[in-house]
NUKE-40793 format. One record per residue (C-alpha): residue number from 1; x, z, y; residue in one letter. Coordinates in steps of 0.1 Angstrom, whole numbers. Each point is the difference from the previous one (the first is absolute). Layout:
BEGIN
  nr    px    pz    py rest
 NUM     X     Z     Y    A
...
# end
This chain:
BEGIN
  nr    px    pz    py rest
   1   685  1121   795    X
   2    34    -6    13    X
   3    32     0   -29    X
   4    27    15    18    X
   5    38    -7   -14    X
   6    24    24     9    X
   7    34   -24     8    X
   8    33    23    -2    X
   9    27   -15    27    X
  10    26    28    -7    X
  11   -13    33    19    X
  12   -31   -20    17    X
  13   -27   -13   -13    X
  14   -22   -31     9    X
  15   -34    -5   -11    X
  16   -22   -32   -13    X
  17   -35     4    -3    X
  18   -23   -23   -16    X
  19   -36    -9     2    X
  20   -18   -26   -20    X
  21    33   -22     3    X
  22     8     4    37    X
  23    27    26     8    X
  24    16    16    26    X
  25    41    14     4    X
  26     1    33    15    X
  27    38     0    12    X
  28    30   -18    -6    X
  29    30    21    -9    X
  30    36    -1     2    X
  31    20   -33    -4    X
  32    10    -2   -40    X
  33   -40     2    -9    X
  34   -11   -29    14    X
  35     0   -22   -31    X
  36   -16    32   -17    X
  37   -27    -1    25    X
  38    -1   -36     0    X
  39    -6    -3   -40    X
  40   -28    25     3    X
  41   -17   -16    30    X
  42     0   -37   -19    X
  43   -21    16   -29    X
  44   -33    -1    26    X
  45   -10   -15    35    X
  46    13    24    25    X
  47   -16    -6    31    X
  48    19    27    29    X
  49    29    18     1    X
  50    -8    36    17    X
  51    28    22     8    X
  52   -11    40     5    X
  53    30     2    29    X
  54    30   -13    15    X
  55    30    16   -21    X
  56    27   -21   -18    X
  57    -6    12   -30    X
  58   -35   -12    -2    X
  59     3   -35    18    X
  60    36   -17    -7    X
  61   -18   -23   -22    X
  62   -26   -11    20    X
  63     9   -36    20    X
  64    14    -6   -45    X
  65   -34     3   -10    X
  66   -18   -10    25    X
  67    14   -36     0    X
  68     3     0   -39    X
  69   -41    10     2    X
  70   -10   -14    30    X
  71   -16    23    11    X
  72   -10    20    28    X
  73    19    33     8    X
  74   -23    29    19    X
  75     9    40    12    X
  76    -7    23    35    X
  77    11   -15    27    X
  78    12    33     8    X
  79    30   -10   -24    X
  80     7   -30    12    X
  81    28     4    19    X
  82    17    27   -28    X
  83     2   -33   -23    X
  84    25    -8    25    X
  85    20    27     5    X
  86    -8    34   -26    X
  87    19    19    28    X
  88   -26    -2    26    X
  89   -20    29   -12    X
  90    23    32    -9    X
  91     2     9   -37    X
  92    -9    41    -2    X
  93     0    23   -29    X
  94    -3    36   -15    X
  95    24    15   -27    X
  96    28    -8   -20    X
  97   -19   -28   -17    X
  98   -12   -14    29    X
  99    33    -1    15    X
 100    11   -20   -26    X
 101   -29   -26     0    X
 102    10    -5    39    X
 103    37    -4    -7    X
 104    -9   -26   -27    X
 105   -26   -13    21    X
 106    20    -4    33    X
 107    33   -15   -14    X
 108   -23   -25   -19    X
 109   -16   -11    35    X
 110    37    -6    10    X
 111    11   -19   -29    X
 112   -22   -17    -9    X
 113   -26   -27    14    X
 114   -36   -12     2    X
 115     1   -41    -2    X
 116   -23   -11    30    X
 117   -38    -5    -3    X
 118   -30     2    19    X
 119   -36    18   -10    X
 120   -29   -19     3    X
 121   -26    25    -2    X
 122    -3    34    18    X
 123   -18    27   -20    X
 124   -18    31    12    X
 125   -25    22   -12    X
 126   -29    -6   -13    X
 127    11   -38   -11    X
 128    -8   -13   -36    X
 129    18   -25   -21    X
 130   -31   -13   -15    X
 131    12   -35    13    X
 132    31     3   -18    X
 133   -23     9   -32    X
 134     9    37    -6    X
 135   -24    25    10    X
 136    19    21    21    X
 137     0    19    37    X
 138    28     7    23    X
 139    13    39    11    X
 140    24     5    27    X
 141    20    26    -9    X
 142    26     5    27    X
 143    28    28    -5    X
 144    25   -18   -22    X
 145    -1   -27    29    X
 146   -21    -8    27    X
 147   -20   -28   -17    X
 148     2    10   -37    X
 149   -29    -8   -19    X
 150   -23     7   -34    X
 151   -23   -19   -22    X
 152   -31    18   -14    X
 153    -7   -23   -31    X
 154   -39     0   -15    X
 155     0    40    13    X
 156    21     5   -32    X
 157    35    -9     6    X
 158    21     6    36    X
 159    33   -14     8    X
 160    17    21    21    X
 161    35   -17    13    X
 162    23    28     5    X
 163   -29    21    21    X
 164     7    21   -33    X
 165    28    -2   -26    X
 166     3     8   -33    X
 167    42    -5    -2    X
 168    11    34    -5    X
 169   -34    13    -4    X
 170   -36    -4    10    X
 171    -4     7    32    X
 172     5    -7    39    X
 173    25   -29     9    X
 174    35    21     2    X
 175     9   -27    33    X
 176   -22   -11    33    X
 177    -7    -5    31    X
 178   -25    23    10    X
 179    -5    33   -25    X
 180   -34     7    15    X
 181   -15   -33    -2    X
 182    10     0   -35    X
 183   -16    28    -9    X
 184   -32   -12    17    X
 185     5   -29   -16    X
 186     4    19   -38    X
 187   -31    21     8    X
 188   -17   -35     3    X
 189     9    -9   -36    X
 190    -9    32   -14    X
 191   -34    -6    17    X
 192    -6   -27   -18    X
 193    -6    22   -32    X
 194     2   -11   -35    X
 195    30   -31     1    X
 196    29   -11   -20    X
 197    28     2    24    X
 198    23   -28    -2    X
 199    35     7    22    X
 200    25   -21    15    X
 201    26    19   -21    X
 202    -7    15   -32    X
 203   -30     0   -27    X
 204   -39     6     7    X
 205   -14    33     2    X
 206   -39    11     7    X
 207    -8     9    38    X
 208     4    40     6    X
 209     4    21    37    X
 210    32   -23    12    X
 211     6    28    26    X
 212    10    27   -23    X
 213    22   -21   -25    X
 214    25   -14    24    X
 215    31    13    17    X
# end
């Protein structure tokens, strides 16, 4: 069974997971964490670098440890062009909080920037990593964004990008695109029964009704 190793990047979280020596890096983070990243990623072979969407936050490290791996770099195609430009799909919300989240989110986008890189490998549903040596098959999980994506690890573990967050609280993702593809997208987690939850911001949690614990 997969080891998963929960990477803390400030407020986001990446993700190694190791099998029998071969590994891969579930997202990148924000620059200042790359050498964190890095450290842990040189303790095994990592094979792929998978990013579950296009948001700053999640890829600014990418092209860093991508050359420093050498390795190849896969997502949706349906994000590609967001890597680009995180304004190109409008950032909503509900609430207070997620009026917040959006403010931070949005003056990020403006400050800040994603160093230039280009995927090699276009994921979609149904795919498995098996020939990256981890045991685990892809979910699209749109809402957040338009290509955001989960792994489903041994049918014990899921990795959920921000299709869910856990940063105030366990719940639905407080910013998106689309608010009803989300919650499609939740109720598609929470059919997967008995998982271990792991979020793109905050700490795991077991798998419950997503649609009546969010905002």
């Amino acid at each position: 069974m997969a080891e998963i190793k929960r990477i803390r990047c400030g407020s986001v979280n990446s993700y190694l997971i190791e099998e029998h020596g071969r590994a891969i890096l579930v997202d990148t983070g924000r620059n200042g964490s790359e050498e964190k990243i890095l450290a842990q990623c040189q303790k095994t072979k990592v094979e792929l670098i998978v990013l579950t969407h296009g948001h700053l936050d999640h890829v600014q490290n990418t092209a860093y440890l991508k050359k420093a791996l050498g390795v190849p770099v896969a997502l949706h195609k349906e994000d590609v062009n967001l890597i680009k430009d995180n304004f190109i799909e409008p950032l909503r919300y509900r609430g207070f909080l997620g009026m917040v989240v959006a403010e931070v989110s949005a003056k990020s986008f403006e400050t800040d920037r994603i160093p230039e890189f280009t995927p090699e490998i276009f994921l979609k549903e149904g795919d498995w990593l098996k020939d990256y040596g981890i045991n685990a098959r892809i979910m699209e999980l749109p809402g957040h964004t338009r290509g955001s994506i989960g792994l489903d690890l041994d049918e014990k573990n899921v990795i959920v990008g921000d299709a869910l967050m856990n940063m105030f609280y366990p719940g639905l993702s407080m910013v998106y695109w689309d608010r009803g593809e989300m919650v499609k997208s939740a109720d598609k987690i929470s059919a997967l029964g008995a998982r271990k939850v792991y979020f793109g911001h905050g700490g795991p949690v077991e798998n419950r009704a997503w649609n009546r614990a969010g905002i």
